[in-house]
C-alpha positions as CSV (number, residue, x, y, z in Angstrom):
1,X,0.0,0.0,0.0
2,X,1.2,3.8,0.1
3,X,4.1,4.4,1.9
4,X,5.2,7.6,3.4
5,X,8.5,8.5,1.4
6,X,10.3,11.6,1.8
7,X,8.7,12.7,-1.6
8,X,5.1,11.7,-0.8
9,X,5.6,13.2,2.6
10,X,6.5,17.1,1.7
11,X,4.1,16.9,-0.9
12,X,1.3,15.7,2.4
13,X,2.3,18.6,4.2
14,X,-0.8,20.4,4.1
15,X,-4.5,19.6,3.3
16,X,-3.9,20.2,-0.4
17,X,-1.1,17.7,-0.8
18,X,-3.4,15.1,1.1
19,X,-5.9,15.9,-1.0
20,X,-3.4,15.5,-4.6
21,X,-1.9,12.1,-2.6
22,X,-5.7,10.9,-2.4
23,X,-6.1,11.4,-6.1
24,X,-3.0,9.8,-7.2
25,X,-3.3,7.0,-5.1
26,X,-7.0,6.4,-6.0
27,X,-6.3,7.3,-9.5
28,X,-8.7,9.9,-9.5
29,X,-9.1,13.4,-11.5
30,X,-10.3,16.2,-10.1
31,X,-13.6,15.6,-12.0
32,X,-14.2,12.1,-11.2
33,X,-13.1,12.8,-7.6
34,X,-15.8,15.4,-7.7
35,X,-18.2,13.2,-8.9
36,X,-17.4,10.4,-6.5
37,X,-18.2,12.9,-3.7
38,X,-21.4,13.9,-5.2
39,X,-20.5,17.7,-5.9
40,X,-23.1,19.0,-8.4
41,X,-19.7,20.4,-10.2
42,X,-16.5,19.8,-10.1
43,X,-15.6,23.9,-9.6
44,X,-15.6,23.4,-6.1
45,X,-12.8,21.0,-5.7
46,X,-10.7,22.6,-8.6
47,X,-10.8,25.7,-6.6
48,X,-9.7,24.2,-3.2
49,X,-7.1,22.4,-5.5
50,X,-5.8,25.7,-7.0
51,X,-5.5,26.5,-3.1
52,X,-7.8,29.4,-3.7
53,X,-10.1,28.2,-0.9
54,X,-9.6,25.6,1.8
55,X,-11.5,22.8,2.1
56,X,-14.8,22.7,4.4
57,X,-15.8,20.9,7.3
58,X,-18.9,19.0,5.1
59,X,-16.3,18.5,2.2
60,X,-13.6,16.5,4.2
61,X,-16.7,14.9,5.9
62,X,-17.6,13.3,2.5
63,X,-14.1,12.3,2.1
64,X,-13.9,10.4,4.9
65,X,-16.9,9.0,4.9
66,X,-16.8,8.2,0.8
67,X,-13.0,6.5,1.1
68,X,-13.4,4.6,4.7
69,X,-9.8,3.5,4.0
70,X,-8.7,7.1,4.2
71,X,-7.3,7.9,7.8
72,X,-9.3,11.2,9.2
73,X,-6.2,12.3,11.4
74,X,-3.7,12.2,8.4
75,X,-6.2,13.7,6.3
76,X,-7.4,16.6,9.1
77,X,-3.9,16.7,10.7
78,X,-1.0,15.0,8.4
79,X,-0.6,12.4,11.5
80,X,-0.1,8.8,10.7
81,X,-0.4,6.7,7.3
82,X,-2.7,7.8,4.7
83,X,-4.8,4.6,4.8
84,X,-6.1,2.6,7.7
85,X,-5.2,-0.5,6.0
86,X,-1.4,0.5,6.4
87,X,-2.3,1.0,10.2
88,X,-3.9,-2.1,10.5
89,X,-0.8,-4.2,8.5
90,X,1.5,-2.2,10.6
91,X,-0.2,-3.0,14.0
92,X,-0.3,-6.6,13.0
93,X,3.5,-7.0,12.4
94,X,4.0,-4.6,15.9
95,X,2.7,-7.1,17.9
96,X,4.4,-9.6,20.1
97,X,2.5,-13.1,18.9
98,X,1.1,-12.0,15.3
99,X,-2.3,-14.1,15.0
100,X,-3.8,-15.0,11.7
101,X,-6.8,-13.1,12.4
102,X,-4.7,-10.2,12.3
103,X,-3.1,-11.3,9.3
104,X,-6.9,-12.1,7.8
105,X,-8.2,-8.6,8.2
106,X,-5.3,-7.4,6.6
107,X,-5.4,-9.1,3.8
108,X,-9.7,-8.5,3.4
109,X,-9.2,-4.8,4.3
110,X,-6.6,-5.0,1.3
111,X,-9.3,-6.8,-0.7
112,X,-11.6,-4.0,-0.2
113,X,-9.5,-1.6,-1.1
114,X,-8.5,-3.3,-4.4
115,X,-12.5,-4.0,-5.2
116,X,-13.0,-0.2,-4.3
117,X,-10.1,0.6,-6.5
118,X,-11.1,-1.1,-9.7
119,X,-14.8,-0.3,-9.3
120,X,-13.6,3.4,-9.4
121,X,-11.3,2.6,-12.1
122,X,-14.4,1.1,-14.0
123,X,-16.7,4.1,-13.4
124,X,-13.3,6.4,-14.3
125,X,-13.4,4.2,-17.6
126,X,-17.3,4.8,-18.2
127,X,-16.7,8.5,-17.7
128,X,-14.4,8.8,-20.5
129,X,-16.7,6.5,-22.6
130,X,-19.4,8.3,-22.6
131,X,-17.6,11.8,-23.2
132,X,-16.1,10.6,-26.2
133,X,-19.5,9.6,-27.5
134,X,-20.5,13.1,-26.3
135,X,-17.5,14.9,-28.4
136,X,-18.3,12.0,-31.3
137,X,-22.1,13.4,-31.2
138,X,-20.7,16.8,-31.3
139,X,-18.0,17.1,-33.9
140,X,-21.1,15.5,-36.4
141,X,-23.4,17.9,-35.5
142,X,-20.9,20.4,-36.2
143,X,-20.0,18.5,-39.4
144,X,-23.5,19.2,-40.7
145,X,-23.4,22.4,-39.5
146,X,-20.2,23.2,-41.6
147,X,-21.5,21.4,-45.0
148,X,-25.2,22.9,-44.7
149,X,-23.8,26.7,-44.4
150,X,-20.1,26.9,-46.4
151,X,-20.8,30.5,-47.1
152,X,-21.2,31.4,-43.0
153,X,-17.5,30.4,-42.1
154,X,-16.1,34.0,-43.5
155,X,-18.2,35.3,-41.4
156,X,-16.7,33.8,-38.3
């Protein structure tokens, strides 16, 4: 899982690099992280992204509660590892008599987080589908719209 390196770690310095480390790690955009959170656009998080605005208390709420593997103290505070699955591997190899039902939640909480992963990476996928159909719909309407009126591209 992610590892805190001494790259990953300036760049986690403050609320926006969490926020950039959550993308990259969750191989998000901007837009799709937007969408994922349920923002009616995706304005909002490029502006707090820009570091025009800080986040709000209802926005890293939705974080949180959207990507339970996300660790609220690193996220609110830069304290700890990104993900609680890194805690919970950590914790398990800390301890004195590891037991395999350490070992077991581990591994599912890893499961979950690869099934979380590839679902997002499927709807990610879907995104771009259906705005290339969108552009495809709109470079032949604007195809017709050249070939029905040659005479009103001077004009432009």
């Amino acid at each position: 899982m992610a590892r805190n390196t001494p790259e990953t770690e300036e760049k986690q310095s403050d609320i926006y690099g969490c926020l950039e480390y959550i993308m990259a790690s969750k191989g998000l955009t901007a837009y799709a992280l937007s969408k994922e959170l349920g923002f009616d656009k995706p304005a909002k998080l490029y502006t707090i992204l820009r570091r025009k605005t800080k986040p709000s208390y209802e926005t890293l709420i939705s974080i949180v509660n959207r990507f339970e593997d996300i660790n609220g103290d690193w996220l609110l505070r830069g304290a700890g590892e990104p993900f609680k699955s890194t805690q919970l591997r950590t914790a398990g190899k800390s301890t004195e008599s590891p037991t395999s039902q350490t070992d077991s939640s581990a591994t599912s909480s890893e499961l979950v987080v690869l099934r979380e992963r590839n679902n997002m990476l499927e709807r990610q996928l879907s995104d771009r589908d259906d705005t290339i159909q969108l552009l495809k719909q709109q470079i032949m309407i604007l195809r017709e719209v050249i070939h029905r009126e040659p005479g009103n591209l001077t004009a432009l």
